[in-house]
ZAMARTI-35386 format. One record per residue (C-alpha): residue in three letters; z, y, x. Coordinates in steps of 0.2 Angstrom, whole numbers, padded with zeros to 4 digits, always signed. Example, Ala and Ser with C-alpha at 12.3 -4.5 7.8 and 13.67 -1.06 7.14 Angstrom:
Ala+0039-0022+0062 Ser+0036-0005+0068 
! end
This chain:
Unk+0311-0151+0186 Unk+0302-0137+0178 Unk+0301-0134+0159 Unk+0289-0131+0149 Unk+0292-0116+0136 Unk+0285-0107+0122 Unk+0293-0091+0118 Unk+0286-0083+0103 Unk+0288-0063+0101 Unk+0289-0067+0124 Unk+0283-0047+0124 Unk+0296-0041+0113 Unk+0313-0031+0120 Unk+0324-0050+0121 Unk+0306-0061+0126 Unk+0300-0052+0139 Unk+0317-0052+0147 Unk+0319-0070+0145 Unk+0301-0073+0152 Unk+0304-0063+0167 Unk+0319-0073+0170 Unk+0312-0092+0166 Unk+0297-0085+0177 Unk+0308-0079+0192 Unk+0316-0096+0192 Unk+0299-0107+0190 Unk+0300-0113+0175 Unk+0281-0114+0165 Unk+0279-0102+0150 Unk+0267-0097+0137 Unk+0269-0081+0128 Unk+0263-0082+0108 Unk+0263-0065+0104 Unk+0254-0054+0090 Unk+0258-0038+0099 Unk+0260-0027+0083 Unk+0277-0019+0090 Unk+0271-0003+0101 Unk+0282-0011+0118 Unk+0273-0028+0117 Unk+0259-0023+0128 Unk+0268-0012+0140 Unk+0280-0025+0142 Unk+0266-0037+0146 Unk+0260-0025+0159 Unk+0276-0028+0167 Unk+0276-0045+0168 Unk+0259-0046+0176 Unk+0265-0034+0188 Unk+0280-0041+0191 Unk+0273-0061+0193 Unk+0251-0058+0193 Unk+0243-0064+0178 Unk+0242-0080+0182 Unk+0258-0084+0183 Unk+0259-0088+0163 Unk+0250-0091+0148 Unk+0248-0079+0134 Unk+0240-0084+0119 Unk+0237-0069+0107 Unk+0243-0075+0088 Unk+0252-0073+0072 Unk+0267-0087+0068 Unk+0260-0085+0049 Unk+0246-0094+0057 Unk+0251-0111+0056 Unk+0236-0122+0064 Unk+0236-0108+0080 Unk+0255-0110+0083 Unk+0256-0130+0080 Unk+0240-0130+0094 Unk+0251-0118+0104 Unk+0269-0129+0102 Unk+0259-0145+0108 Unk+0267-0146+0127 Unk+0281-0136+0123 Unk+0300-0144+0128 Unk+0307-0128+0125 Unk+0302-0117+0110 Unk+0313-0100+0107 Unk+0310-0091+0090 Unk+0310-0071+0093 Unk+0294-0066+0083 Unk+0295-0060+0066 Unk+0301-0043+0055 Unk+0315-0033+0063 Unk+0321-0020+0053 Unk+0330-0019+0036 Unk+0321-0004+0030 Unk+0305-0011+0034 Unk+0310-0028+0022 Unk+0313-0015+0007 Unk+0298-0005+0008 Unk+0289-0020+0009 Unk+0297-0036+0006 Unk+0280-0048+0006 Unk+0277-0045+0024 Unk+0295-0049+0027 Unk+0293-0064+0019 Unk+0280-0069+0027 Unk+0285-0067+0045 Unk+0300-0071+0043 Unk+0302-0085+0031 Unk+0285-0094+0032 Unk+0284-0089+0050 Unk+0300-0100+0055 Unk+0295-0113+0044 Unk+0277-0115+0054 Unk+0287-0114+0070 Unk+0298-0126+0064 Unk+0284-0136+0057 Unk+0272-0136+0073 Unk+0289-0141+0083 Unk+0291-0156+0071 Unk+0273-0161+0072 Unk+0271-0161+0092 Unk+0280-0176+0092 Unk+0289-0170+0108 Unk+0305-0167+0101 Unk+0308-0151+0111 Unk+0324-0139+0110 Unk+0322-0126+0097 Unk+0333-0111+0098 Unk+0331-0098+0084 Unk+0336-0080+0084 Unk+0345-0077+0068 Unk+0356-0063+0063 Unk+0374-0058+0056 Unk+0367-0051+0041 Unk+0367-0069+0035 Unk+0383-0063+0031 Unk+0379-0050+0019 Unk+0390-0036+0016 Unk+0406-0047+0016 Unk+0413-0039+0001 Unk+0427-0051-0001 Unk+0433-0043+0018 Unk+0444-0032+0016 Unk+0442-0015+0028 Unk+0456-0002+0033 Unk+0447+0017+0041 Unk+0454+0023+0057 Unk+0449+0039+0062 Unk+0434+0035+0072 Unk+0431+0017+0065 Unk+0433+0005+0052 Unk+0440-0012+0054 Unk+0444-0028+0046 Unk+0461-0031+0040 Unk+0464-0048+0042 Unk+0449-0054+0053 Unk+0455-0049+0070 Unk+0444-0057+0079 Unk+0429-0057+0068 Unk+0419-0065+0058 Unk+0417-0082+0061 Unk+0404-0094+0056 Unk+0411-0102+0043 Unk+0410-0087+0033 Unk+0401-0088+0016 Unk+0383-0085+0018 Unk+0378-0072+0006 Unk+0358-0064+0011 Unk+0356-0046+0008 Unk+0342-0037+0008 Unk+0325-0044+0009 Unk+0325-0045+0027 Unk+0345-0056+0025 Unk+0334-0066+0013 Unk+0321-0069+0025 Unk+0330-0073+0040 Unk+0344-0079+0031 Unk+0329-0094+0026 Unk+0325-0096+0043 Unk+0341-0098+0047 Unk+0344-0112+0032 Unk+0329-0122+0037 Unk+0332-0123+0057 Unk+0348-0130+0053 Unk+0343-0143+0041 Unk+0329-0148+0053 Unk+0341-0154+0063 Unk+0349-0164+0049 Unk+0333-0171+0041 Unk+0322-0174+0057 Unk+0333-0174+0070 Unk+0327-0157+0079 Unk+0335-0153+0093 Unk+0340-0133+0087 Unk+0351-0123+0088 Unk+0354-0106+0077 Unk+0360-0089+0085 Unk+0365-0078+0073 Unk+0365-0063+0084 Unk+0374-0045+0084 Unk+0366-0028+0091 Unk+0358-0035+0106 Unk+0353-0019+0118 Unk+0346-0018+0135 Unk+0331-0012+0147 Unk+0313-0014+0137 Unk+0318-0009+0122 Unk+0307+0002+0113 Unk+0322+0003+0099 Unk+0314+0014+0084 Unk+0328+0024+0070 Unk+0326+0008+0059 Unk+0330-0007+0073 Unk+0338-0008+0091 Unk+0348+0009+0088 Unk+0359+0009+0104 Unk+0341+0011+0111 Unk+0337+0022+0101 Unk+0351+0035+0101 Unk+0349+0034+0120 Unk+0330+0036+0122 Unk+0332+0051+0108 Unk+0346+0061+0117 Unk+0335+0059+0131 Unk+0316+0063+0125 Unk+0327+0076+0117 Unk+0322+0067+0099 Unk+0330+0070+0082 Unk+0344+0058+0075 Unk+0347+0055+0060 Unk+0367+0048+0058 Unk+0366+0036+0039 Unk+0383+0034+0032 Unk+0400+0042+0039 Unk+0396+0036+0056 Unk+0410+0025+0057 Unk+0402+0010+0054 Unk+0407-0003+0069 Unk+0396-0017+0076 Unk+0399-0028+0092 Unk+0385-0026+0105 Unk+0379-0039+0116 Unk+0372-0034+0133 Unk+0354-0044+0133 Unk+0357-0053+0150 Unk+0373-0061+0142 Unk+0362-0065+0126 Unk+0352-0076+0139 Unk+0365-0084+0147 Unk+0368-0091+0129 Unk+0352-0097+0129 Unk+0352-0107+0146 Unk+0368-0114+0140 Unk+0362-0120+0124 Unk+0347-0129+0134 Unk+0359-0134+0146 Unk+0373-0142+0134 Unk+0358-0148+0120 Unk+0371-0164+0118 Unk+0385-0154+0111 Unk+0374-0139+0103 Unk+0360-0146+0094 Unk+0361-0145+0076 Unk+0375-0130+0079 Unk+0375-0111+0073 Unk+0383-0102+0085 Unk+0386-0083+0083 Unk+0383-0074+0097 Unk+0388-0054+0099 Unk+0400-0045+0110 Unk+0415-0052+0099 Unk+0431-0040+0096 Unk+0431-0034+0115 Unk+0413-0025+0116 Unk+0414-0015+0099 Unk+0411+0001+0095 Unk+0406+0014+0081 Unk+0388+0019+0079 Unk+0390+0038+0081 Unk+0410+0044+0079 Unk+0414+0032+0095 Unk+0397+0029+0100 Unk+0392+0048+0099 Unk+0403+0055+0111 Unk+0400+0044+0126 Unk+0384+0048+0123 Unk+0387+0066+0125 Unk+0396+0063+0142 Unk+0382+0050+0150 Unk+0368+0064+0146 Unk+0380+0083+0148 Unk+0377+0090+0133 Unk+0382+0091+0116 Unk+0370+0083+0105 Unk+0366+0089+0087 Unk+0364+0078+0073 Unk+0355+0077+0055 Unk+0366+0066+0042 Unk+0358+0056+0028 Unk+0365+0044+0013 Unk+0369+0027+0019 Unk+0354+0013+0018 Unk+0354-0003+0009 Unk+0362-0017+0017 Unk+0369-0007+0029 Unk+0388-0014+0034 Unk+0404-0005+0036 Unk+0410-0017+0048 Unk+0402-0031+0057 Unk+0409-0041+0072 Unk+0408-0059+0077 Unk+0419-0070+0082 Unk+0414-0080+0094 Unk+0425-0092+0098 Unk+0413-0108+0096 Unk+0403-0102+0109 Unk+0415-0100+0121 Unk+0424-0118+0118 Unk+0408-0127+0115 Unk+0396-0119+0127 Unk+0406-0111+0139 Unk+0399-0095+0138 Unk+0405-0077+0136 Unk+0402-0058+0138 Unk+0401-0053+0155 Unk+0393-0035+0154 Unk+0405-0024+0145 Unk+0401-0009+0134 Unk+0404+0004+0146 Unk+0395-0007+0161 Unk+0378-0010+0147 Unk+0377+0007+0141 Unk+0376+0015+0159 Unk+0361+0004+0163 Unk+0353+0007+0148 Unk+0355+0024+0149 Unk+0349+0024+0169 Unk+0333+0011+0166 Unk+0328+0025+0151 Unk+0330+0042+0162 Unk+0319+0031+0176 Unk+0307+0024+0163 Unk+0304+0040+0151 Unk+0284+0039+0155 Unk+0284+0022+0144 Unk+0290+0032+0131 
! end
């Protein structure tokens, strides 16, 4: 039996992947978007092309709007949580906005979910700089990377929270209150805190979704700007296999609601952002590419890479697309798609 879902953000990089999939399967969906980010409307265009207009709702909103959204969560069993401010830089230069779409607009999300009287399934697409910088950590330098010493397979979720940066601070509240909804009001949701997520439709900008972006700027033959030494690591998650989370969570709802689960590539799909990253990226496009370098940017970690155990005993659910496999059809979907950008 179909569900019903409501995906806000649906027309961003990770919704418009996930509509395309609950649509290809039959499931009923309603995008809530505000179409702010310059992919939204192209990726809308592919959905209508892909399934005809008719085949989902879209209703054109804000979730700091909180009478539209609670009118818009009213039929929904499933409601996943992708709208909001993206990028770290962004929360700094202006931290009010941040707020505001980030921490107020989870807590309308939260609150219109609540108020439906329908109980549905909430996921919410947190993030690991919940985590802050992890100070406490301590980090060796290899030649190409740096590493946790003792952490070998990453940082799990029992970490100490510590929010940097207003855009930590902001999600990092989301993150707080989708949790304790659980707790207080019995909410059936369940927090991702999510690593570098990369795939096709991603319109990754310099300040967010920089796999993406490296790609699309080797091959619109863009400028990059390298921040730091280059060596900082991150896990990245393929966003097929970012999906598969979600189906699992919605699936398993009996053993995951109420839980935070990270969910990243873990210690087998890591890899540094230019020293290791650089290079392959050098081979996929034949050339050798040059590079600007700047200071490092606030909130900006030396290391950061999930363990994610949880997932994979309590859900059942682990990476399948490895680094080399997910870069090469990013790569490929950007060469056939350079018109979009």
């Amino acid at each position: 039996m179909s569900k019903n879902y409501l995906i806000t953000g649906g027309a961003g990089f990770i919704g418009s992947n996930y509509v395309h999939r609950l649509l290809k399967r039959g499931e009923k969906v309603t995008i809530y978007d505000n179409f702010a980010r310059a992919g939204a409307p192209r990726n809308l265009d592919w959905l209508k092309q892909e399934f005809g207009e008719a085949a989902f709702d879209v209703i054109v909103g804000d979730v700091r709007d909180a009478d539209r959204i609670a009118e818009a969560a009213k039929g929904a069993d499933v409601i996943v949580h992708l709208a909001g401010q993206v990028a770290v830089t962004t929360s700094v230069i202006n931290p009010r906005d941040d707020f505001e779409s980030n921490a107020l607009g989870t807590f309308n999300v939260l609150e219109a979910a609540r108020l439906s009287e329908r109980n549905p399934i909430f996921i919410y697409a947190s993030t690991n700089k919940v985590y802050g910088g992890m100070e406490d950590v301590e980090l060796f330098e290899e030649p190409t990377r740096w590493r946790y010493k003792d952490l070998v397979n990453g940082c799990p979720e029992t970490q100490p929270l510590d929010f940097h940066s207003p855009y930590g601070c902001s999600k990092g509240t989301g993150d707080q209150y989708v949790r304790d909804y659980a707790r207080m009001y019995g909410l059936q949701s369940i927090v991702f805190r999510q690593s570098c997520i990369y795939g096709p439709r991603q319109f990754g900008i310099e300040d967010q979704g920089w796999v993406a972006w490296f790609i699309i700027a080797a091959v619109m033959r863009r400028g990059i700007t390298i921040y730091g030494d280059g060596k900082q690591v991150r896990d990245i998650l393929y966003v097929d296999d970012l999906l598969n989370g979600y189906d699992l969570a919605i699936e398993k709802i009996n053993v995951s609601a109420g839980q935070v689960y990270n969910m990243g590539g873990g210690p087998d799909n890591v890899m540094s952002i230019w020293a290791e990253f650089g290079p392959r990226l050098e081979r996929l496009i034949g050339e050798s590419i040059e590079v600007a370098r700047g200071d490092w940017r606030p909130g900006d970690q030396r290391v950061f890479y999930a363990d994610i155990a949880k997932a994979e005993k309590e859900l059942g659910w682990r990476p399948k697309i490895n680094v080399e496999e997910g870069v090469q059809k990013l790569f490929e979907w950007v060469k056939e798609n350079q018109k979009l950008f």
